[in-house]
C-alpha positions in Angstrom: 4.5 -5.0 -8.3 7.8 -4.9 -10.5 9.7 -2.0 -11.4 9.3 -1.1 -15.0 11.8 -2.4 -17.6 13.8 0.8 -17.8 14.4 1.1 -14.1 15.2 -2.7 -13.7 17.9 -1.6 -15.8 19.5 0.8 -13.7 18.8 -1.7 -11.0 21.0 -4.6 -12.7 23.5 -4.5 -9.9 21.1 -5.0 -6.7 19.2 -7.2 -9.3 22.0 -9.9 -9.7 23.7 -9.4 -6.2 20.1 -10.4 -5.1 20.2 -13.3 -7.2 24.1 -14.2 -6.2 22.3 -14.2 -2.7 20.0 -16.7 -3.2 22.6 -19.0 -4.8 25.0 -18.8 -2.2 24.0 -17.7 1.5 20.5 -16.6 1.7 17.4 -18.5 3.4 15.5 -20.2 -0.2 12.4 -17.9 -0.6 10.9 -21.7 -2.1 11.3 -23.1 1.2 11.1 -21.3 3.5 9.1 -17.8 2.3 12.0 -15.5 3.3 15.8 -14.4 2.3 18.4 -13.5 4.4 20.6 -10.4 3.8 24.6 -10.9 3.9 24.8 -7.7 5.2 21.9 -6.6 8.0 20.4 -2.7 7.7 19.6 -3.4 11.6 18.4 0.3 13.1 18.4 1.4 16.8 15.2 0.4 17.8 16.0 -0.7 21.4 14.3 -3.8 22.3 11.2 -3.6 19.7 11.8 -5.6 16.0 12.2 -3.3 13.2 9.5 -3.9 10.6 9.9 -2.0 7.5 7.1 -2.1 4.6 8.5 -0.9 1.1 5.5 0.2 -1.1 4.2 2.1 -3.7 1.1 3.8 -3.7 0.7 3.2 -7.7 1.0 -0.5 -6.8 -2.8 -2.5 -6.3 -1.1 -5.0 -4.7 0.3 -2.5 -1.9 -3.1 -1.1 -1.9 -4.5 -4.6 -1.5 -2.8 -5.6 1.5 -2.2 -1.5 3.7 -5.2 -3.0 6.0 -4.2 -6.5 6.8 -0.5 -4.4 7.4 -2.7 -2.2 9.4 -4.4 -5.3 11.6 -0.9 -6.7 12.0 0.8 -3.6 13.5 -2.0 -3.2 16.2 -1.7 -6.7 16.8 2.0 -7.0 17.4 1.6 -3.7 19.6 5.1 -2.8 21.3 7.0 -6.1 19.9 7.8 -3.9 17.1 8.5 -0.8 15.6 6.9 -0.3 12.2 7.5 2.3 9.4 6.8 2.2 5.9 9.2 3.5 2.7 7.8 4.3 -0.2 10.0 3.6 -3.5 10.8 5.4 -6.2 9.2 4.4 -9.2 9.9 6.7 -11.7 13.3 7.6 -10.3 15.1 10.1 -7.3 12.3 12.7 -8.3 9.2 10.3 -8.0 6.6 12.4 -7.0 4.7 10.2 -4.9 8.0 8.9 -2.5 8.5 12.7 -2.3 4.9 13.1 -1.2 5.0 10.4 1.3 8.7 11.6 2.8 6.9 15.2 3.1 3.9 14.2 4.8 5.9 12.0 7.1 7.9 14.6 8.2 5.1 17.1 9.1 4.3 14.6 11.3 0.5 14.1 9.3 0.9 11.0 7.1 -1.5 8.8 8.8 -4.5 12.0 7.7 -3.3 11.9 3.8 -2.1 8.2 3.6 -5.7 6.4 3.2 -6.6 9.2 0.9 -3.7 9.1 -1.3 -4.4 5.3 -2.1 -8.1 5.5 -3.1 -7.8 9.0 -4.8 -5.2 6.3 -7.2 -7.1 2.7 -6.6 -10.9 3.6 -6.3 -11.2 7.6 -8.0 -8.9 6.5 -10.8 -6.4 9.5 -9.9 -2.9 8.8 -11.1 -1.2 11.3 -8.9 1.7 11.4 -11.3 2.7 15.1 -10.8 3.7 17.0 -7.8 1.0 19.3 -8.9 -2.0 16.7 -8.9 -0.7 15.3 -5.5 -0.7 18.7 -4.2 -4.1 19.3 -5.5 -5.1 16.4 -4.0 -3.7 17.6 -0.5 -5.2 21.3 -0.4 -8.6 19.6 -1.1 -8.0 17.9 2.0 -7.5 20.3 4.2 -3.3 20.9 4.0 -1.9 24.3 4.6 -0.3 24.5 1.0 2.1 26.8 2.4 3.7 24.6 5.2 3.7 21.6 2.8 5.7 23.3 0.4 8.5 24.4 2.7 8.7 21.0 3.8 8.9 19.7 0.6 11.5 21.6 -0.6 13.0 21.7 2.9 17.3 20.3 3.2 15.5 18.0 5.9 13.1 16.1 2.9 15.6 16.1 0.4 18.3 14.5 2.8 15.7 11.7 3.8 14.6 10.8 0.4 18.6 9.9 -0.4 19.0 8.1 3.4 15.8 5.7 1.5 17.4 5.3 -1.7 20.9 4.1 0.1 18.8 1.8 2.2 16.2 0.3 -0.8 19.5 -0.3 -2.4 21.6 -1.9 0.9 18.2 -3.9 1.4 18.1 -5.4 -2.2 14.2 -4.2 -2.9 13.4 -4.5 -6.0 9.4 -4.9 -6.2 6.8 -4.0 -3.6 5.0 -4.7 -1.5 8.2 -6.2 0.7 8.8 -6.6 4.1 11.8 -6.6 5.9 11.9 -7.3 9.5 15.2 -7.1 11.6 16.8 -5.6 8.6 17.8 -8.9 8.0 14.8 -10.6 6.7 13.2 -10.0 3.8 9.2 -11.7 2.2 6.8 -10.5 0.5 3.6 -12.1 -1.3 5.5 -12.3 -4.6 7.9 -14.8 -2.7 5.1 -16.5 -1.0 2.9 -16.5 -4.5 2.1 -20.0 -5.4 0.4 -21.4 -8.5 -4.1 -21.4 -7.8 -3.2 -19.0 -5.0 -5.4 -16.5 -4.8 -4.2 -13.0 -3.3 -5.7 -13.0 0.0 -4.3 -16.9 0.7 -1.0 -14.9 -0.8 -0.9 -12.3 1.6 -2.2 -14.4 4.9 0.8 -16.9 4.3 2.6 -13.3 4.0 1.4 -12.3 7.4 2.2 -15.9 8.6 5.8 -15.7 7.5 5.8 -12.4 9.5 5.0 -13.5 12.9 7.1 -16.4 12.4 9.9 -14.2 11.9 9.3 -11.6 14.5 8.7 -14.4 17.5 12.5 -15.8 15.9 14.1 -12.3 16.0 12.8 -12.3 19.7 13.2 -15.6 21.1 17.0 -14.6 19.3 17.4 -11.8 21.6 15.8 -13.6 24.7 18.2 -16.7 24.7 21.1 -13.7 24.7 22.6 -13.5 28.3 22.6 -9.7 29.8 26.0 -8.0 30.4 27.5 -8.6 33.8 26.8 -6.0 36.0 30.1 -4.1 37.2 
């Protein structure tokens, strides 16, 4: 899913250094289903690969593919370490990446996150507001109070800035997209193909993945260990 005309706009700069990428250093998404950043986001994630979904949970195609994410996170078990951002759709305010930042920090995302999505994709729910997202919260068994000191808290606010520096450092400009070793970025728009359908999208998606994490760690394997002193 795309960002909306009038975002794209304020995006024009990551927009065409993305595209100056492409052109001049990065991996060729056509060939190879990936790009490579010029300049890594790499976080201290000891010897695990850093996997980092960017999503929405307005976007069906996020929706479509949070299980097979899901599967794949089990699967690669402590080769990784895995966290999600959620972008900001309708700006630094975007009440659901607000949402998401606040739940994550109280340390219950994983209670709300399934419910946010279907409340949007299957009960037709836009969540647009801080007020319906909150609704929807309470209903589900939140302590209202607690949420909304942590929503407001210096803690949240200072988070949902770290992401936009890092969505912008990253070059994201659509979702779902996956970035592994804050180096490498796919995603089933790069892996799309003409008669594709989205399942075949996102397994080659999940593919690319793998590919990339056994790289990132046969990288770090063939990289002798400091001398002892």
């Amino acid at each position: 899913m795309r960002f909306p005309r009038f975002l794209r706009s304020l995006l024009r700069p990551v927009l065409a250094a993305t595209f100056l990428l492409a052109a001049t250093g990065g991996a060729m998404a056509a060939d190879t289903g990936f790009t490579t950043l010029a300049t890594p986001q790499r976080a201290d994630t000891g010897k695990k690969v850093e996997v980092v979904e960017y999503f929405m949970y307005s976007c069906p195609h996020c929706y479509a593919l949070d299980p097979l994410m899901h599967d794949w996170v089990r699967k690669q078990g402590d080769k990784i370490a895995f966290r999600r951002v959620h972008l900001a759709f309708s700006g630094p305010k975007d009440p659901q990446a607000h949402a998401y930042v606040t739940l994550e920090t109280m340390g219950v995302l994983e209670q709300y996150h399934d419910k946010i999505f279907r409340a949007i994709h299957v009960e037709r729910n836009r969540l647009m507001t801080d007020g319906a997202i909150l609704d929807l919260l309470v209903k589900n068994g939140i302590d209202k109070a607690k949420y909304l000191e942590m929503f407001n808290s210096f803690g949240v606010q200072t988070k949902l800035k770290r992401n936009e520096q890092v969505i912008s450092a990253s070059k994201i400009d659509s979702a779902p997209t996956i970035v592994i070793d804050g180096r490498f970025v796919t995603s089933p728009a790069q892996l799309s193909r003409p008669g594709q359908s989205e399942p075949q999208t996102q397994q080659a998606t999940l593919r690319v993945m793998d590919e990339l994490v056994a790289r990132v760690l046969k990288e770090r394997a063939a990289v002798p260990a400091p001398a002892k002193k």
